[in-house]
C-alpha positions, 0 to 999 in steps of 0.5 A: 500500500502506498502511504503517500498523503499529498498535502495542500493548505489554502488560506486568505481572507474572507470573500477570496475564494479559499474555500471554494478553491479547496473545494475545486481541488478536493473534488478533482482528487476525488474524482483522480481516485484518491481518498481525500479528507478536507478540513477549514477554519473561516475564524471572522471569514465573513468580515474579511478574516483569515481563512483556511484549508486543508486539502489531504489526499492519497490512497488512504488518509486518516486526518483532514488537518495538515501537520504543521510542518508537512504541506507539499503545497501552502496556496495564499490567496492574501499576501499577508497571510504568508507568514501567518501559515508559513508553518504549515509549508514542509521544508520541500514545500512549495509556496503559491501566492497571488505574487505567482499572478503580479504580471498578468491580467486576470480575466475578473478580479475574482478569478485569482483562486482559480489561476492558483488552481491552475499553476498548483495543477501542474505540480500535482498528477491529475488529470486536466479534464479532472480539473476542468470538471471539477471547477464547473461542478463548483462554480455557477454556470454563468461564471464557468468561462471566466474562471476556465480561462483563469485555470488555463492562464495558471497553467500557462504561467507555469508551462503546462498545455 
């Protein structure tokens, strides 16, 4: 049995997008396949408090919470939130911010989670489609073609087709 658990950890602040865009990414692995287990913490999120998620999946995954010290990827969708869940980060970790979108033009303002989606699907093992379905089936339908466009610039942005 492989004992591999991918760790992913969302935060940012309220209205952002962070649980929306956990939500994308546990589906998609899911949907891969994977056991995934997901756990959030909204604190004051509907006054634009920090939010946070975590997404675990792998073949078998016993606990939805990140170990300090053990996320494969730390997603930050508020540039003040990284040193707040810079713990988080494992030492081999990979750190996603809206720094990672500074120079292109997002399709909405709204759309910056998505892009993240995009670049952070480069790095993990799921299948394109995977993504793109799972991003509708979360997203209201007449928002489907501006945060599809926002997955496929994040993609670009770190070289996959």
């Amino acid at each position: 049995m492989n004992d591999i658990v991918t760790n992913v950890v969302f935060a940012g602040l309220g209205g952002q997008g962070v649980l929306k865009a956990s939500d994308i990414m546990a589906e998609a692995a899911f949907e891969s396949g994977f056991d995934v287990k997901k756990a959030e913490i909204h604190g004051m999120s509907q006054r634009g408090g920090s939010v946070t998620s975590d997404v675990r999946f792998g073949e078998r995954v016993y606990s939805p919470m990140a170990p300090v010290g053990g996320a494969d990827f730390l997603v930050v969708l508020s540039e003040d939130q990284i040193e707040i869940n810079q713990h988080y980060l494992a030492p081999s970790g990979k750190l996603l911010s809206e720094n990672d979108l500074r120079d292109v033009k997002l399709p909405h303002p709204k759309s910056g989670n998505v892009a993240l989606l995009g670049i952070l699907s480069t790095y993990l093992n799921l299948d394109e489609s995977i993504w793109l379905d799972a991003i509708r089936a979360n997203l209201p339908e007449k928002i489907h073609a501006v945060n599809l466009e926002a997955f496929a610039l994040g993609r670009s942005l770190n070289g996959a087709r």
